[in-house]
N, CA, C and O atoms as a Tripos MOL2 file, in Angstrom:
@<TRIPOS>MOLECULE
protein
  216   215    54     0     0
PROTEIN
NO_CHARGES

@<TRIPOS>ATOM
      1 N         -12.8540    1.0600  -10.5480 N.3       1 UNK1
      2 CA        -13.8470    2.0480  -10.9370 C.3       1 UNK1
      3 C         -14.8190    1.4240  -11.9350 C.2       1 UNK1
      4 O         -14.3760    0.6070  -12.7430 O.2       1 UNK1
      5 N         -16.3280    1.8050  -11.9360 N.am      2 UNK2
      6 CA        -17.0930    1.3690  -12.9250 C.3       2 UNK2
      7 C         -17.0750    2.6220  -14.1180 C.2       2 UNK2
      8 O         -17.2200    3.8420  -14.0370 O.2       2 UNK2
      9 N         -16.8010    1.5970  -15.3610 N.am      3 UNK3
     10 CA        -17.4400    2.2430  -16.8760 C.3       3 UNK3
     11 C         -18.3030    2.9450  -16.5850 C.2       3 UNK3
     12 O         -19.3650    2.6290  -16.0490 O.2       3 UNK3
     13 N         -17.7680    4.4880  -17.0630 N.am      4 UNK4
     14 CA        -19.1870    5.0950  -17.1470 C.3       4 UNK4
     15 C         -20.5950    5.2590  -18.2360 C.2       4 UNK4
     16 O         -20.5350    4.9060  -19.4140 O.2       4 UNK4
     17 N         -21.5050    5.6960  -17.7720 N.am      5 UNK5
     18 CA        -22.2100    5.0040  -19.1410 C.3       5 UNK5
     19 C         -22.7510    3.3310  -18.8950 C.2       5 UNK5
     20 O         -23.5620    2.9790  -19.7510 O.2       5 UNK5
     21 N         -22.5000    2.5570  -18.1310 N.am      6 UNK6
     22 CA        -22.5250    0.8050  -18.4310 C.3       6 UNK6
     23 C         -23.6590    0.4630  -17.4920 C.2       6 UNK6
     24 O         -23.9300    1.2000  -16.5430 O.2       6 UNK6
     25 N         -24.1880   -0.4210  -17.6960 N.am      7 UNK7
     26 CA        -24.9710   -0.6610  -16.6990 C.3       7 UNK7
     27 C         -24.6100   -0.8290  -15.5510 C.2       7 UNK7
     28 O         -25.2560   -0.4610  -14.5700 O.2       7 UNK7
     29 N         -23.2510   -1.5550  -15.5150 N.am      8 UNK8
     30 CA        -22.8320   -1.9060  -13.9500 C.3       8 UNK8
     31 C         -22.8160   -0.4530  -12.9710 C.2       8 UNK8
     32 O         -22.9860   -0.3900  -11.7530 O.2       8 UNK8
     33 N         -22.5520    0.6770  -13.9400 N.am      9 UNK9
     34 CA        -22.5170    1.8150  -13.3620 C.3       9 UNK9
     35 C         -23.8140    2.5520  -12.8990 C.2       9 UNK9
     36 O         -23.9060    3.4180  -12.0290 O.2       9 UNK9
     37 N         -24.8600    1.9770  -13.7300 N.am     10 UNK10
     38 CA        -26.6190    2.5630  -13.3790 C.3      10 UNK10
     39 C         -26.9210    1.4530  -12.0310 C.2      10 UNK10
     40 O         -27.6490    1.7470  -11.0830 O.2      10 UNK10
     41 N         -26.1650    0.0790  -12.1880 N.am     11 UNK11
     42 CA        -26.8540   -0.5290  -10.9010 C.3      11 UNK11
     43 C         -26.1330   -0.4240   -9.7740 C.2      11 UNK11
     44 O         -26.6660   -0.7360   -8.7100 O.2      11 UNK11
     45 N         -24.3960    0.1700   -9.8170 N.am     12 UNK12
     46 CA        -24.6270    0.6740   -8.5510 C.3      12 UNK12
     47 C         -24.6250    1.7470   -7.6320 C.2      12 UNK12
     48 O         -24.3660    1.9000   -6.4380 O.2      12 UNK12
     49 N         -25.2540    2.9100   -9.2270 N.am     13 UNK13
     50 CA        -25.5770    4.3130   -8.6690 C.3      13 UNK13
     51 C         -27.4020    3.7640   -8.0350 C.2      13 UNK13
     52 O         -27.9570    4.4950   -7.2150 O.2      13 UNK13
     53 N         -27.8710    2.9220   -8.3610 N.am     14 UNK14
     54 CA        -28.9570    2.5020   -7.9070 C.3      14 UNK14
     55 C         -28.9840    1.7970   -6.4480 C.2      14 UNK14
     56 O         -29.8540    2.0120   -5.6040 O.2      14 UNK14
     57 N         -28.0170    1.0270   -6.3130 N.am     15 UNK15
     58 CA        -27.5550    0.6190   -5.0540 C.3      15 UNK15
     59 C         -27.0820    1.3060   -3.9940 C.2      15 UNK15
     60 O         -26.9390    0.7630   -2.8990 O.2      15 UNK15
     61 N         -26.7890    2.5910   -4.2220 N.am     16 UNK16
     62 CA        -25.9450    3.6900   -3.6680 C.3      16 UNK16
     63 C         -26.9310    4.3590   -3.2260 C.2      16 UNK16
     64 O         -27.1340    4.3350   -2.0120 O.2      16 UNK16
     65 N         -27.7190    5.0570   -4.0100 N.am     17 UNK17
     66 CA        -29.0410    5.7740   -3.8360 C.3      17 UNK17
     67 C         -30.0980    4.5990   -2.7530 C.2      17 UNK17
     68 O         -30.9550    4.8770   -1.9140 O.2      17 UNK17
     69 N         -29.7630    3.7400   -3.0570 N.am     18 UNK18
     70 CA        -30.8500    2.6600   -1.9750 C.3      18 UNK18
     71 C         -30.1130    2.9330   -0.4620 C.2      18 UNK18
     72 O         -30.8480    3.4120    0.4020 O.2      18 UNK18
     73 N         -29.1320    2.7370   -0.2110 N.am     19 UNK19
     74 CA        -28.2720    2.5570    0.6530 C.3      19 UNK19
     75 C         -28.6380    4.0320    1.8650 C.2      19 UNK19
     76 O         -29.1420    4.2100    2.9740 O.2      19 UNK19
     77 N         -28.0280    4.7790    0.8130 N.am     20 UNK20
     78 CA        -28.6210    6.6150    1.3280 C.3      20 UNK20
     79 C         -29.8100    6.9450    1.8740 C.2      20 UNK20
     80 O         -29.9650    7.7200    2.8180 O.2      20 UNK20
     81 N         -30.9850    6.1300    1.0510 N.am     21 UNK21
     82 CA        -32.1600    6.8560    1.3190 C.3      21 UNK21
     83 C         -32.5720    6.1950    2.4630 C.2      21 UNK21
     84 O         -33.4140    6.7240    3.1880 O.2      21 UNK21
     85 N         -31.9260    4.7160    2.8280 N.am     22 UNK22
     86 CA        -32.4020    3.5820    4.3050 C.3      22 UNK22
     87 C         -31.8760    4.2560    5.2870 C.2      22 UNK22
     88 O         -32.5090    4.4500    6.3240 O.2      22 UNK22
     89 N         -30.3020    4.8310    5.0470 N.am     23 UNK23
     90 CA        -30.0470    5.3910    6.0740 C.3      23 UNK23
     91 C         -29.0900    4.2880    7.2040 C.2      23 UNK23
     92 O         -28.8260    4.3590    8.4040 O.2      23 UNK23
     93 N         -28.7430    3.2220    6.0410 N.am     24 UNK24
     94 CA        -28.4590    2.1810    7.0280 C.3      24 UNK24
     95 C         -27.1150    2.1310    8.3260 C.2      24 UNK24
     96 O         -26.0190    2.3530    7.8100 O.2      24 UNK24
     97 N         -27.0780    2.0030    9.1240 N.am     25 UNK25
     98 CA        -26.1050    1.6510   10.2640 C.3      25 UNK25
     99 C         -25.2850    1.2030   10.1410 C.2      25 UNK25
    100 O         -25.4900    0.2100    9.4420 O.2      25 UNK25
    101 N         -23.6660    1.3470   10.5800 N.am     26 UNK26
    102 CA        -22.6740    0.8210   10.7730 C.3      26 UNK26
    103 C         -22.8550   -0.9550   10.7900 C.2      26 UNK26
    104 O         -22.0160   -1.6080   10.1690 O.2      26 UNK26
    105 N         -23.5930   -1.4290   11.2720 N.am     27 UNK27
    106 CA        -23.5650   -3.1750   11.2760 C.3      27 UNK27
    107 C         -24.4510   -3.6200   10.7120 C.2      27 UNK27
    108 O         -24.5430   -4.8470   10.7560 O.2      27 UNK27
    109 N         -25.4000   -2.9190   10.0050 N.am     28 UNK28
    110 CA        -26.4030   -3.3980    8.7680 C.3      28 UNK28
    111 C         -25.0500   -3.4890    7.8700 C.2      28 UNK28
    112 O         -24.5370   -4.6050    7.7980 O.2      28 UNK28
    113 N         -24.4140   -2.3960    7.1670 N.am     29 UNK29
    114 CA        -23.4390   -2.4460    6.2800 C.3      29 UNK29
    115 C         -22.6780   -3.4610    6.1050 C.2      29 UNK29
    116 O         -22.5010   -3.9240    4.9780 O.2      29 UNK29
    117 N         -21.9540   -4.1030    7.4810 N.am     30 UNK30
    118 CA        -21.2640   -4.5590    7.8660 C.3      30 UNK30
    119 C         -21.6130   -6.5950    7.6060 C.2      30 UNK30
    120 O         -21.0040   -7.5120    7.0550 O.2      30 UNK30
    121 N         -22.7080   -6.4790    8.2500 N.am     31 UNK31
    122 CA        -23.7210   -7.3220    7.8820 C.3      31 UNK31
    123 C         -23.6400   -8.0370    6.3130 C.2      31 UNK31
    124 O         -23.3400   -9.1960    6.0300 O.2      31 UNK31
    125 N         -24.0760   -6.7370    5.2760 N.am     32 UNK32
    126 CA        -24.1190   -6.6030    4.1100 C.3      32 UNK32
    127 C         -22.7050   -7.6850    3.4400 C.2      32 UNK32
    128 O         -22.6400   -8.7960    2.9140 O.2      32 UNK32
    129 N         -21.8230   -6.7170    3.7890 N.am     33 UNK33
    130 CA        -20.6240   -6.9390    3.4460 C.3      33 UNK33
    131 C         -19.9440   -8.6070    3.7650 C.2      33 UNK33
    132 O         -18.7660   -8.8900    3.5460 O.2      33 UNK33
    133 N         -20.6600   -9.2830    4.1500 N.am     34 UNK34
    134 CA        -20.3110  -10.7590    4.9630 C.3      34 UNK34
    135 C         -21.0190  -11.1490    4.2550 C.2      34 UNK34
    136 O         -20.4440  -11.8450    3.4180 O.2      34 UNK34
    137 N         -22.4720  -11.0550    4.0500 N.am     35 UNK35
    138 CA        -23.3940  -11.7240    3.6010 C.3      35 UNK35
    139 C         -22.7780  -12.0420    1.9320 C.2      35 UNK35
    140 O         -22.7070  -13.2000    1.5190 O.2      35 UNK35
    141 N         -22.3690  -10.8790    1.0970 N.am     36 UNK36
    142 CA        -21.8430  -10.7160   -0.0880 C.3      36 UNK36
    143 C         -20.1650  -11.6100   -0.2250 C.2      36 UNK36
    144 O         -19.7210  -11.8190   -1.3540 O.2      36 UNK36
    145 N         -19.5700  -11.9520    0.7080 N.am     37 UNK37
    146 CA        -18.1810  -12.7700    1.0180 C.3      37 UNK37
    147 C         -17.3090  -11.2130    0.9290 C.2      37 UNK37
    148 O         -16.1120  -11.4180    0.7270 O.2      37 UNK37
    149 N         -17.6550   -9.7610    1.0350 N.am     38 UNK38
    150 CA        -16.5500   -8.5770    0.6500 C.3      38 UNK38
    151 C         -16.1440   -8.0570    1.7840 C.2      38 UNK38
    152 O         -15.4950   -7.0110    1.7730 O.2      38 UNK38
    153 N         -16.4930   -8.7710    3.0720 N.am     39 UNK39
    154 CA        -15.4890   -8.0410    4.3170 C.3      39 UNK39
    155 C         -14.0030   -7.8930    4.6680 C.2      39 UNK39
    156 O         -13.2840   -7.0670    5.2300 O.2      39 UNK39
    157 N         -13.8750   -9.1980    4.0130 N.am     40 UNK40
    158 CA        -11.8180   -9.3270    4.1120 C.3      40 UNK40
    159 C         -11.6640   -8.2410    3.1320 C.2      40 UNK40
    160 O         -10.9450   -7.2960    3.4560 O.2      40 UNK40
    161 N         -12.1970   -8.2400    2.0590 N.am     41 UNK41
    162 CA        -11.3560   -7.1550    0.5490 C.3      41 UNK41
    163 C         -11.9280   -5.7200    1.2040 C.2      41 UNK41
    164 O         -11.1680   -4.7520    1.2100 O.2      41 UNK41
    165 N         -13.0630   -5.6210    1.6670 N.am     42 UNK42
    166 CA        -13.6040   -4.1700    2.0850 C.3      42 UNK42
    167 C         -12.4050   -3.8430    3.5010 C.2      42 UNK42
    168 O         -12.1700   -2.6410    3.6220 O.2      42 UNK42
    169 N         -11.8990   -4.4740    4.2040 N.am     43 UNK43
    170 CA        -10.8870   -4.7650    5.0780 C.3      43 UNK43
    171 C          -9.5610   -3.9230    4.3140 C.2      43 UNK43
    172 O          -9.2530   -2.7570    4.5600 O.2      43 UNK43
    173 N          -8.9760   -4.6980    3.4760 N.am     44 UNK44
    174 CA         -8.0150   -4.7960    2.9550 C.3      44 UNK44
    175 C          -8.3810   -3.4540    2.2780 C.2      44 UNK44
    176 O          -7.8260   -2.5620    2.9190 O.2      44 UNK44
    177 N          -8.9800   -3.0260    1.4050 N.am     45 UNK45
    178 CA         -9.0150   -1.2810    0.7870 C.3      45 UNK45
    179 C          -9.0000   -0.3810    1.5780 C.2      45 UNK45
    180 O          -8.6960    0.7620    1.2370 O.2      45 UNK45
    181 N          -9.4490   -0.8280    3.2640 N.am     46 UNK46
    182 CA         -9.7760    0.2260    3.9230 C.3      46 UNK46
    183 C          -8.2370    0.4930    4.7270 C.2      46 UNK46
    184 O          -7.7760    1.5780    5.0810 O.2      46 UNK46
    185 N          -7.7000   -0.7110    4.8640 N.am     47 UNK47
    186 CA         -6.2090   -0.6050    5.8380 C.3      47 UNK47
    187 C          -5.1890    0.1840    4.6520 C.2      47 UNK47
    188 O          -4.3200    0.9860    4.9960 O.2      47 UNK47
    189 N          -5.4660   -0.2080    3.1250 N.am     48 UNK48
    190 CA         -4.3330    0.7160    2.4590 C.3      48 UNK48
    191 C          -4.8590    2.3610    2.5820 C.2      48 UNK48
    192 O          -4.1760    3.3470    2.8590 O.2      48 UNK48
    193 N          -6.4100    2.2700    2.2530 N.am     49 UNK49
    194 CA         -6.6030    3.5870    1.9470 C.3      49 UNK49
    195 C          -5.9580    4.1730    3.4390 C.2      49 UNK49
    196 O          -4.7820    4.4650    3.2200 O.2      49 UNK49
    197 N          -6.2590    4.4020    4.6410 N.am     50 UNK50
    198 CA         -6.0680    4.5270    5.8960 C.3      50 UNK50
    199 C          -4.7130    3.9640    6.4810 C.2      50 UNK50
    200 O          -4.4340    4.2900    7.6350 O.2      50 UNK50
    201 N          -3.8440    3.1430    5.7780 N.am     51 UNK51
    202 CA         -2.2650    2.9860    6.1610 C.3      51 UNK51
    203 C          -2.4030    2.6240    7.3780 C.2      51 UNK51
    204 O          -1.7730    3.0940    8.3250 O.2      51 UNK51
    205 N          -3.1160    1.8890    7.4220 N.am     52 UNK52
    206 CA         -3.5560    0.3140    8.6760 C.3      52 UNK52
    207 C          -2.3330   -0.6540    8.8520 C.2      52 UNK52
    208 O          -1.3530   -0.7580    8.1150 O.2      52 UNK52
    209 N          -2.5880   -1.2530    9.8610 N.am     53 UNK53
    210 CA         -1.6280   -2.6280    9.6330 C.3      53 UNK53
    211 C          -2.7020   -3.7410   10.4330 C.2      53 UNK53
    212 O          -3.5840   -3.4960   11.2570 O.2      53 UNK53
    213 N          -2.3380   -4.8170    9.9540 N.am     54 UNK54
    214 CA         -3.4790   -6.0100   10.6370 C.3      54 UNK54
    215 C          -2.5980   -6.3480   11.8220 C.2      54 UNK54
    216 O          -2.9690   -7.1810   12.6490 O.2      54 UNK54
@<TRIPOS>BOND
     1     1     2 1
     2     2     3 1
     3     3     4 2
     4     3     5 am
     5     5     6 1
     6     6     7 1
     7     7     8 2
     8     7     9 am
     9     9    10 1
    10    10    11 1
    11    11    12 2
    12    11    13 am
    13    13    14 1
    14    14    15 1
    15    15    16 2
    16    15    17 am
    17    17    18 1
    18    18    19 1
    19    19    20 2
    20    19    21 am
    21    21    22 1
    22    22    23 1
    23    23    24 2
    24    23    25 am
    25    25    26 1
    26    26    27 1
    27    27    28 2
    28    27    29 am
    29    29    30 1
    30    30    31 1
    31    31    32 2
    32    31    33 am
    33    33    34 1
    34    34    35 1
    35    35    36 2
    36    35    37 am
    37    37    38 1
    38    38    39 1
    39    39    40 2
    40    39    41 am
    41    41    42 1
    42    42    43 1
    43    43    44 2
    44    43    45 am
    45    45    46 1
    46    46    47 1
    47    47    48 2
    48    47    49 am
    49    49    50 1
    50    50    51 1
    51    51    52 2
    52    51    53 am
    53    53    54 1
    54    54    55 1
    55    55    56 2
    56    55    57 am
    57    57    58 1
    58    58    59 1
    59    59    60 2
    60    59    61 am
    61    61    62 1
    62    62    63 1
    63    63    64 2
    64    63    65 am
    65    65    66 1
    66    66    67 1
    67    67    68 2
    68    67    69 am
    69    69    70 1
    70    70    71 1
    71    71    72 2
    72    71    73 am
    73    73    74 1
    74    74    75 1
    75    75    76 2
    76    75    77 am
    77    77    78 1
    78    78    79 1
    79    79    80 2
    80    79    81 am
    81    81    82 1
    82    82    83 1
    83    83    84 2
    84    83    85 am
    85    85    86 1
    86    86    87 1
    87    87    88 2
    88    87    89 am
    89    89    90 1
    90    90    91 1
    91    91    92 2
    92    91    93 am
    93    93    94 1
    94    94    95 1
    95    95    96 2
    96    95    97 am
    97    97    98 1
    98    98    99 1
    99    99   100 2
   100    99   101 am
   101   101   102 1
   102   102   103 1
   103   103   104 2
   104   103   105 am
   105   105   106 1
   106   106   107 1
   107   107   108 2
   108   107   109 am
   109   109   110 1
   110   110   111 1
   111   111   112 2
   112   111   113 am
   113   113   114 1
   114   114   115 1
   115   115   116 2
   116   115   117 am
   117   117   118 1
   118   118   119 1
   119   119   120 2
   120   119   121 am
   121   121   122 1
   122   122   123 1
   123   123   124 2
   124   123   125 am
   125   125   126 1
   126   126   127 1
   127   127   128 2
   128   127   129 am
   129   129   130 1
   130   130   131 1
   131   131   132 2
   132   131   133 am
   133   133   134 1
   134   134   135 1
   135   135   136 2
   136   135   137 am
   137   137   138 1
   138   138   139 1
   139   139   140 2
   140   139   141 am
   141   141   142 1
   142   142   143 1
   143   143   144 2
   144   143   145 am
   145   145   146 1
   146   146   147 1
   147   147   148 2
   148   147   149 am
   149   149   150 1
   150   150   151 1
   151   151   152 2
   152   151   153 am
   153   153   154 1
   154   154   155 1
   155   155   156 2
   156   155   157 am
   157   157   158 1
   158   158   159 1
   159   159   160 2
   160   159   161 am
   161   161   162 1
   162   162   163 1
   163   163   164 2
   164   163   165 am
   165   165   166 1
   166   166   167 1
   167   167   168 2
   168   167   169 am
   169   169   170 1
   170   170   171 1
   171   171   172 2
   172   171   173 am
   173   173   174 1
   174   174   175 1
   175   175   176 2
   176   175   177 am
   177   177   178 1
   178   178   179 1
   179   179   180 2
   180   179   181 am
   181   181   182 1
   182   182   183 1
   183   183   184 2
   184   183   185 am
   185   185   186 1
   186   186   187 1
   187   187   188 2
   188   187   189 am
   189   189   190 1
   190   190   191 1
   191   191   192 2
   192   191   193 am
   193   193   194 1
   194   194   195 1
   195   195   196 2
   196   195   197 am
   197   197   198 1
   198   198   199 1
   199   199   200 2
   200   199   201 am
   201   201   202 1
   202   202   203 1
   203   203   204 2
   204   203   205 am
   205   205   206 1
   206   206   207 1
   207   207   208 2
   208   207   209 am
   209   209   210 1
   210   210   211 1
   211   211   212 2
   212   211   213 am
   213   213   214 1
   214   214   215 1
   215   215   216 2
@<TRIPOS>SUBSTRUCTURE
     1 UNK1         2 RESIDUE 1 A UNK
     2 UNK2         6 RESIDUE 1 A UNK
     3 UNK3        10 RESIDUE 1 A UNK
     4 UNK4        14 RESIDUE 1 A UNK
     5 UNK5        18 RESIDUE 1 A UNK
     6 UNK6        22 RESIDUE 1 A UNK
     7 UNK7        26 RESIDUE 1 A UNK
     8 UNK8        30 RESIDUE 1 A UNK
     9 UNK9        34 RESIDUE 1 A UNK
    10 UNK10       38 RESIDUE 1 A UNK
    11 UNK11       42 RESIDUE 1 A UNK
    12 UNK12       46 RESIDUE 1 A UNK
    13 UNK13       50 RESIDUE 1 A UNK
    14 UNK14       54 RESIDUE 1 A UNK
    15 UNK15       58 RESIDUE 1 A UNK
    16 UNK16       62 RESIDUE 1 A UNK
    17 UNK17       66 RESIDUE 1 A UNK
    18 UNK18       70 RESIDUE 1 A UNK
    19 UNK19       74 RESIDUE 1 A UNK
    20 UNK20       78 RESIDUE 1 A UNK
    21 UNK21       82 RESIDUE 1 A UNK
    22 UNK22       86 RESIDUE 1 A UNK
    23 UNK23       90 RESIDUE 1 A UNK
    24 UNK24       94 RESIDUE 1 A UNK
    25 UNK25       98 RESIDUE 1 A UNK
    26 UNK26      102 RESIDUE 1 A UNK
    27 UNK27      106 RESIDUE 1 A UNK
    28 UNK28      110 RESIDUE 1 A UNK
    29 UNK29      114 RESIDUE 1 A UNK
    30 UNK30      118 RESIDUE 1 A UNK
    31 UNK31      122 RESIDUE 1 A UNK
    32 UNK32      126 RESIDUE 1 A UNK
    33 UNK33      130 RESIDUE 1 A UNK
    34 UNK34      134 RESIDUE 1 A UNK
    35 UNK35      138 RESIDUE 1 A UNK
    36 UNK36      142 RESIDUE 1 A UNK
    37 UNK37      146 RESIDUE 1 A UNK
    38 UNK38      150 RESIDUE 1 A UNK
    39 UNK39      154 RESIDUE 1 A UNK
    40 UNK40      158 RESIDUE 1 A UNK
    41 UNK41      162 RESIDUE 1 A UNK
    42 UNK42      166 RESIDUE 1 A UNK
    43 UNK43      170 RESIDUE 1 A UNK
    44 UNK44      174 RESIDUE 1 A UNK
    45 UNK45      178 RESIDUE 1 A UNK
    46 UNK46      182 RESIDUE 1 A UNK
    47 UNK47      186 RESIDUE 1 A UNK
    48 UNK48      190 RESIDUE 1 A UNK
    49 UNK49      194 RESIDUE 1 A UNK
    50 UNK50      198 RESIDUE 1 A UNK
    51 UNK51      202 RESIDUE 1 A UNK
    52 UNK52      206 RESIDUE 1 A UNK
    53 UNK53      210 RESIDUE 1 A UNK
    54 UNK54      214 RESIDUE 1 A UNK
């Protein structure tokens, strides 16, 4: 979770709000997420949250 109050928390309620207003697609995101190296960990939060197995 981000500090509330912190900047990290204004840049990525700013990032969030960007994201929303593009409207972006399942493989823009996806895209995103590779480009940044966070697809394995975005992977991995999504199989616990959802009780996945690889």
């Amino acid at each position: 979770m981000v500090e509330s109050g912190s900047l990290k928390e204004y840049v990525v309620n700013n990032i969030i709000g960007l994201i929303n207003e593009m409207e972006l697609d399942g493989e823009t995101v996806q895209d995103i997420l590779e480009q940044t190296g966070m697809d394995e960990q975005m992977f991995k939060q999504l199989s616990v949250k959802f009780n996945l197995q690889k």
